[in-house]
Every structure is written in structure tokens, then in C-alpha cells.
C-alpha positions as CSV (number, residue, x, y, z in Angstrom):
1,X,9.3,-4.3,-29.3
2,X,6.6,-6.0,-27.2
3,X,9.0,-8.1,-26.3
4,X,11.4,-5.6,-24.9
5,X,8.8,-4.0,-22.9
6,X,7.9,-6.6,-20.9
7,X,11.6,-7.8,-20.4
8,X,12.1,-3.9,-19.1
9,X,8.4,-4.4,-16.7
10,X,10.2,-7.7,-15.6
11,X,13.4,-6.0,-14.6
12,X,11.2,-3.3,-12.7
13,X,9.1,-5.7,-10.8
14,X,12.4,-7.5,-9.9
15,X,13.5,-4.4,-8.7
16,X,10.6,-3.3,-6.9
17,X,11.0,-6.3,-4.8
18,X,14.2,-6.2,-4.1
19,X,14.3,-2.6,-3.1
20,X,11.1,-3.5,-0.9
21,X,12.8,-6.1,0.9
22,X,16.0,-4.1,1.7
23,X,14.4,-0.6,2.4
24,X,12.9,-2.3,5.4
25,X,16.5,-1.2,7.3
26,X,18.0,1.6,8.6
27,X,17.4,5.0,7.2
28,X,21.7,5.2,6.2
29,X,21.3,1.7,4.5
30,X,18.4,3.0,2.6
31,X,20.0,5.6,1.0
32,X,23.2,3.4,0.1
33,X,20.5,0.9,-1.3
34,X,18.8,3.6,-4.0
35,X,22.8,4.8,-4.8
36,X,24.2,1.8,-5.6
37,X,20.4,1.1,-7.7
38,X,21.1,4.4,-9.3
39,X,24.8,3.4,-10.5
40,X,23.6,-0.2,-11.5
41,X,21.3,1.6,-13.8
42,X,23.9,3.7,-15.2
43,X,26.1,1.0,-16.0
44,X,24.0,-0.8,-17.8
45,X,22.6,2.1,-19.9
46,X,19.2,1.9,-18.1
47,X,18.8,4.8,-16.6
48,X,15.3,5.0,-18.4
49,X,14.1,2.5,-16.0
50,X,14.6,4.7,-12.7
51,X,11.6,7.0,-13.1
52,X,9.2,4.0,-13.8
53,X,10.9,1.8,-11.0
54,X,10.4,4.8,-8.5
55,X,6.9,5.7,-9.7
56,X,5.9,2.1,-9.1
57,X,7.7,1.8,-5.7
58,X,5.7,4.9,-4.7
59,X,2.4,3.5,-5.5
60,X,3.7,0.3,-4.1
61,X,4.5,1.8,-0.4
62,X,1.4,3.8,-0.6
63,X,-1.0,1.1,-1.4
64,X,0.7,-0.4,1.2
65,X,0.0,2.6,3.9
66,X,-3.7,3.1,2.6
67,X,-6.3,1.5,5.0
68,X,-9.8,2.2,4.2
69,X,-13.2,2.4,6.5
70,X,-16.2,1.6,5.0
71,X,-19.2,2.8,7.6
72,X,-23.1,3.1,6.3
73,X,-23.3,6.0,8.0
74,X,-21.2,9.0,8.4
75,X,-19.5,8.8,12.2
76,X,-18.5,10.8,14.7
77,X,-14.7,12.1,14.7
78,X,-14.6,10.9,18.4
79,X,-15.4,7.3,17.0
80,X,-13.6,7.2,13.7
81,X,-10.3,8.9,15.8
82,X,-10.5,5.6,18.2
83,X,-11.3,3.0,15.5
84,X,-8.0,4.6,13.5
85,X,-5.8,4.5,17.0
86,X,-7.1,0.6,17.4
87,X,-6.3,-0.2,13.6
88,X,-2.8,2.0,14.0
89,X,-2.0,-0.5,17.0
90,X,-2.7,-2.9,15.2
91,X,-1.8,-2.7,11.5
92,X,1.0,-0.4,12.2
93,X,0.7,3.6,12.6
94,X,2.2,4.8,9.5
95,X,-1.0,4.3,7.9
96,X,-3.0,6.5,5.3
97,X,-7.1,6.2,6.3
98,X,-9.5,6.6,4.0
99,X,-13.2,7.1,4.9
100,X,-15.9,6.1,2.6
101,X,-19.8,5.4,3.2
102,X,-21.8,3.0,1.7
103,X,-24.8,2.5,2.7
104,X,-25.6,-1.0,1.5
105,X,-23.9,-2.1,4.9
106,X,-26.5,-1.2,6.7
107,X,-24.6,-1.1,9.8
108,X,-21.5,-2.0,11.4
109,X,-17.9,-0.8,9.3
110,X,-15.6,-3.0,7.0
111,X,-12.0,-2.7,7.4
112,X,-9.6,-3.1,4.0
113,X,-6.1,-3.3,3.3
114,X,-3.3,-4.1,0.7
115,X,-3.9,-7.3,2.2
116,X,-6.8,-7.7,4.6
117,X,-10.2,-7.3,4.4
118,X,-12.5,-7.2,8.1
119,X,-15.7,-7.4,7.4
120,X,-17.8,-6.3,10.5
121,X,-21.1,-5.0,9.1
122,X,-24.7,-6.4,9.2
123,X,-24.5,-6.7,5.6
124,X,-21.9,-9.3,6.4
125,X,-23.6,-10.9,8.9
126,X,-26.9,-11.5,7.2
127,X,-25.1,-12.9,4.3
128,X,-23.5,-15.7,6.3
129,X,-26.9,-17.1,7.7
């Protein structure tokens, strides 16, 4: 049973990258992409594997889009507004922003992604010398 589980979380993951890779096309090619997923399924009498597989592409592509800003103190909305139009330059503007405050920092802001991490604080600073 275990087993067959993690054959199924296998097949999923597989999935999940492949759709990843092709959704990055045109909007038309997308939705021939989750069709012809959807009738794969089907004919192989695993159509129990849909809901997970889209559940985890979701959380996939939003932990992809989720960028968060760590300040020590709360900010003005003039600042945090041009620090999120730099980042969304930057990092692409389809992205989700997440403000948090922690106030071990001291000063200064830390930038953190799916797959980045910018740490521009005097926390950070100190910690180097």
C-alpha cells in the first residue's frame, strides 16, 4: 500500500514538472496541455490523481509568485510601493508580496523567494564582520 502511494506521489511530481515546463506557452497551448493530461488520466484509470496533481501545481505556481519583505520596522506605503515596483522589474511582475516585520533585523529589509534570498539588513551586516 505504502508502496503504491509513493509510486502515485512519483507519478504526480513527474507530472507537476512536466506540466510546469509546458504551461510556460501560449494561453491556447495551455489549455490543450491540461486536455490531453485530463484524457491520459482517464485512460489509464487515474483519474484520482487529477485533484492532487492540480492541488500541488497550485501551491507550486503560488510559491513560485510569493515574494516576501522582511523590514524591522513597519514602512511607509510610498517606500514599500517602490521597493515592490524595483523587485517586480526585477523578479517579474506577477508576483504575490508578503510583508512581515521582524525586528531582530534591526534595520535595512531582506528579500525572499522560491529561490532567492537578499539579505540587506544590519543584522546581516554585523554578522559578516
Amino acid at each position: 500500500m505504502q508502496q503504491q502511494q509513493r509510486n502515485e506521489e512519483s507519478e504526480i511530481l513527474l507530472l507537476i514538472t512536466a506540466i510546469l515546463a509546458a504551461l510556460k506557452g501560449q494561453a491556447k497551448e495551455k489549455k490543450e496541455i491540461i486536455d490531453e493530461l485530463t484524457l491520459v488520466l482517464k485512460r489509464q484509470k487515474k483519474e484520482h490523481l487529477l485533484l492532487p496533481l492540480l492541488e500541488k501545481l497550485e501551491k507550486s505556481y503560488l510559491k513560485r509568485r510569493r515574494v516576501t519583505l522582511v523590514f524591522s520596522r513597519e514602512q511607509s506605503l510610498e517606500l514599500v510601493e517602490t521597493i515592490k515596483e524595483k523587485l517586480g522589474s526585477i523578479l517579474g511582475r506577477d508576483k504575490i508580496f508578503e510583508i512581515v516585520i521582524d525586528k531582530s533585523i534591526i534595520g535595512g529589509f531582506r528579500v525572499k523567494t522560491d529561490k532567492i534570498l537578499i539579505k540587506a539588513s544590519i543584522k546581516d551586516f554585523l554578522n559578516a564582520i
